[in-house]
DRENMILO-409147 format. One line per field, with one value per residue (C-alpha): residue number from 1; residue in three letters; x, y, z. Coordinates in steps of 0.5 Angstrom, whole numbers, m for minus. Example, Ala and Ser with C-alpha at 12.3 -4.5 7.8 and 13.67 -1.06 7.14 Angstrom:
BEGIN
i <- c(1	2)
aa <- c(ALA	SER)
X <- c(25	27)
Y <- c(m9	m2)
Z <- c(16	14)
END
This chain:
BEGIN
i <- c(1	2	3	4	5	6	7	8	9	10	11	12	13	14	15	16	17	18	19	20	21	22	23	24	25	26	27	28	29	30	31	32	33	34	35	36	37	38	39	40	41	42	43	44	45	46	47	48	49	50	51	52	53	54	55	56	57	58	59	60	61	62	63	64	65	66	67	68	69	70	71	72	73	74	75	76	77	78	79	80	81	82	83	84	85	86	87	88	89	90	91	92	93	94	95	96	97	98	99	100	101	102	103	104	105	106	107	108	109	110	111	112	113	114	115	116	117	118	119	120	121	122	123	124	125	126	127	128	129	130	131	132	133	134	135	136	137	138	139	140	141	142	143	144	145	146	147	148	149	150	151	152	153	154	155	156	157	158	159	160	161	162	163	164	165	166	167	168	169	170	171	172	173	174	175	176	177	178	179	180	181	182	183	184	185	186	187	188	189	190	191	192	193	194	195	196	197	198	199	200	201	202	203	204	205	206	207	208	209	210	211	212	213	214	215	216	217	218	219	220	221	222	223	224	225	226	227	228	229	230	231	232	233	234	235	236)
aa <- c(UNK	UNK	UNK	UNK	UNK	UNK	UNK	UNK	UNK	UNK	UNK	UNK	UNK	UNK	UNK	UNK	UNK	UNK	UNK	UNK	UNK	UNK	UNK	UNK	UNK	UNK	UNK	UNK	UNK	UNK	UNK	UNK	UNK	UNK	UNK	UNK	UNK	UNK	UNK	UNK	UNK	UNK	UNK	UNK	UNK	UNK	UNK	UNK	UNK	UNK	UNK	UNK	UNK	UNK	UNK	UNK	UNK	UNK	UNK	UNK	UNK	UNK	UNK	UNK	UNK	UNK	UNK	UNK	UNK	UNK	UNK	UNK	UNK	UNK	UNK	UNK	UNK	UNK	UNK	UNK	UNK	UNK	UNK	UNK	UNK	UNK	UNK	UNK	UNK	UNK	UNK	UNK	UNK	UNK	UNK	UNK	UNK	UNK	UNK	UNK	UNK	UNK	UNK	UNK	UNK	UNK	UNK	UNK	UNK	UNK	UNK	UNK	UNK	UNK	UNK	UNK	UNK	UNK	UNK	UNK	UNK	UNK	UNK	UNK	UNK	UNK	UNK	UNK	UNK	UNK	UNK	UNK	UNK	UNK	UNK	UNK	UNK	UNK	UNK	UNK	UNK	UNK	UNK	UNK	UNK	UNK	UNK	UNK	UNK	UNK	UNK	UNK	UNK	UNK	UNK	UNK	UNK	UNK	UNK	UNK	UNK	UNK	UNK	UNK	UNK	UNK	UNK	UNK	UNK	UNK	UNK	UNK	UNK	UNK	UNK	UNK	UNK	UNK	UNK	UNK	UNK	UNK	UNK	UNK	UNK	UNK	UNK	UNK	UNK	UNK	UNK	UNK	UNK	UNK	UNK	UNK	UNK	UNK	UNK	UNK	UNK	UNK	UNK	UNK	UNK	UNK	UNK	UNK	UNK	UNK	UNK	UNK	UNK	UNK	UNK	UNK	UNK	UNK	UNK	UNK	UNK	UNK	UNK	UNK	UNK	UNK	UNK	UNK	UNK	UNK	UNK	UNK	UNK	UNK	UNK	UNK)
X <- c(0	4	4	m1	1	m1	m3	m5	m7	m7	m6	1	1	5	9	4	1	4	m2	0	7	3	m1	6	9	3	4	8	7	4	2	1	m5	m4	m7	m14	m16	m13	m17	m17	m16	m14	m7	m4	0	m1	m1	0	6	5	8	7	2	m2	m3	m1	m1	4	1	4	1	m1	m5	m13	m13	m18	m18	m12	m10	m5	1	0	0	6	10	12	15	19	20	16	21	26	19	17	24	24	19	21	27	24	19	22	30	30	27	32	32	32	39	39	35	36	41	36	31	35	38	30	28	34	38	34	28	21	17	12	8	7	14	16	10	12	20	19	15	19	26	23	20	26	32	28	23	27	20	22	16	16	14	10	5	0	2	5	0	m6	m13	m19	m25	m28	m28	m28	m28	m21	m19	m20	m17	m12	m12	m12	m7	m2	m5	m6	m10	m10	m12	m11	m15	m16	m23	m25	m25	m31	m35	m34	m32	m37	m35	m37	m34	m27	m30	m32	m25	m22	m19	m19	m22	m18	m20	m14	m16	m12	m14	m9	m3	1	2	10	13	12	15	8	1	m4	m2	m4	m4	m6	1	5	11	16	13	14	21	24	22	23	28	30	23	19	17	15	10	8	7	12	7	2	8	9	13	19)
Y <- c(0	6	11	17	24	30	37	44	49	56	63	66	72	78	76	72	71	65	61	61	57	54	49	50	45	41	38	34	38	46	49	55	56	63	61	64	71	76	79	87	89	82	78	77	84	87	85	88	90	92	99	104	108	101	96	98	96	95	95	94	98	93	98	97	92	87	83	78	72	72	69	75	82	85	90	96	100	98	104	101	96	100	104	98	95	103	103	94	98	103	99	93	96	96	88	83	80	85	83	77	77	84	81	76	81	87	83	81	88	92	86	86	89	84	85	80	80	71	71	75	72	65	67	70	64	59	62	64	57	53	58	62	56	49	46	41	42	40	47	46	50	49	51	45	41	41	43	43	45	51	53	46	41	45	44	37	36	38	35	29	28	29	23	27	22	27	35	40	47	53	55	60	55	53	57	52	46	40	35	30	31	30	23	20	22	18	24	25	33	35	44	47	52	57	57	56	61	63	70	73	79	84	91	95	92	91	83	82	75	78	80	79	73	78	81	74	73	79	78	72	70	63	60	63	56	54	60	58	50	47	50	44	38	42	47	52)
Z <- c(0	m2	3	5	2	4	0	0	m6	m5	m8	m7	m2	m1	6	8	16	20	20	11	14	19	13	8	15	15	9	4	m2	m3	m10	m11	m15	m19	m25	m22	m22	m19	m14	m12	m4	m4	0	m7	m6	1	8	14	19	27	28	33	31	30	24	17	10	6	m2	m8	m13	m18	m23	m24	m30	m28	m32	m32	m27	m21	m25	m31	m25	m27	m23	m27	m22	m18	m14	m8	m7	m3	0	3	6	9	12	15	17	21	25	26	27	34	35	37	31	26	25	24	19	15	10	8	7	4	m1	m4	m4	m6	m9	m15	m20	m18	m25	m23	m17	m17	m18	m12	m7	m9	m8	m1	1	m1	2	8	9	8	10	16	18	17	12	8	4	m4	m7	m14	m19	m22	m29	m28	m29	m35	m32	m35	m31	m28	m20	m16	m22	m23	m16	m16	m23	m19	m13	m17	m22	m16	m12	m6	0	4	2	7	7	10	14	8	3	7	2	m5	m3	m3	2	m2	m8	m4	m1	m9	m11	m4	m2	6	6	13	15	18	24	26	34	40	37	43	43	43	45	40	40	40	45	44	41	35	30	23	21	17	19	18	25	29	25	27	34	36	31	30	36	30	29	35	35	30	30	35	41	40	41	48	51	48)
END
């Protein structure tokens, strides 16, 4: 009996929160779904930092073109790259492990021109995942893969031409996915829940969970993956 393989599908996101690491941990391959369409207001390009003055966004413009997927965003003005690492710099500088990490972060934002939006997102997430938290995830695309179908008939077409026993989900997709359609395809249909994440020293209170990983990374450092999922085996 060939052993069970576990799987998450999901679109890349800019600096994604924890609980984004959290589902890329817990299974044995993550693609990443951008051959959909990209969604204005969305995580695609922006996500938020903790600051003194409370939450801020950090956005890349991406222009007003509604009709292109993910994978098709280009990012014509690079200026915003040196905008952002400025603004890291200025809130996270004093963190205790700001400088652990700087070199790896400033090389990304000024070390280059990104001229894709996927590109980009799916660069910081494979790097972040296996050199700053030690995941041993093996990291597709789905444009890897010939689809047909629309919505959840493309998703399972997915899922199935991988071989997945076991498909790990986000409680959002809660919305589309119909249950049965995973069980007549035998594949275990498992809803991640993002409840229990211990709180950590953050520079600025009141705590807050919904930020980028960058928050945990620069304040905790290399106890970042306990924060996110070694907590549920037992004490730091």
């Amino acid at each position: 009996m060939p052993p069970r393989q576990s799987l998450a599908v999901l679109q890349s996101n800019y600096i994604p929160w924890k609980g984004y690491f959290d589902i890329i941990h817990d299974v044995d391959k993550f693609i990443f779904y951008d051959d959909l369409q990209y969604t204005k207001n969305d995580w695609r390009n922006r996500n938020k930092i903790k600051t003194a003055n409370g939450l801020q966004w950090l956005t890349i413009p991406v222009g007003t073109d509604k009709n292109r997927l993910i994978c098709e965003v280009d990012l014509i003005d690079s200026g915003w790259q040196r905008k952002h690492w400025e603004t890291i710099r200025q809130q996270y500088g004093k963190c205790r492990h700001f400088a652990r990490y700087r070199p790896f972060f400033e090389g990304i934002y000024l070390g280059s021109a990104w001229r894709n939006l996927s590109d980009l997102n799916q660069h910081l997430i494979r790097r972040i995942s296996s050199e700053l938290l030690g995941i041993e995830t093996v990291f597709q695309d789905s444009r890897q893969f010939k689809l047909s179908g629309q919505k959840l008939e493309r998703l399972l077409d997915l899922i199935g031409q991988t071989g997945a026993s076991d498909y790990i989900s986000g409680p959002a997709a809660r919305e589309y996915i119909d249950e049965q359609r995973f069980a007549e395809l035998n594949v275990d249909l498992v809803w991640k829940s993002y409840a229990g994440y211990p709180a950590y020293r953050q520079l600025h209170p009141p705590f807050e969970h919904g930020v980028s990983i960058l928050d945990l990374l620069f304040n905790e450092g290399p106890d970042a993956p306990w924060y996110i999922w070694g907590w549920r085996d037992g004490p730091l």
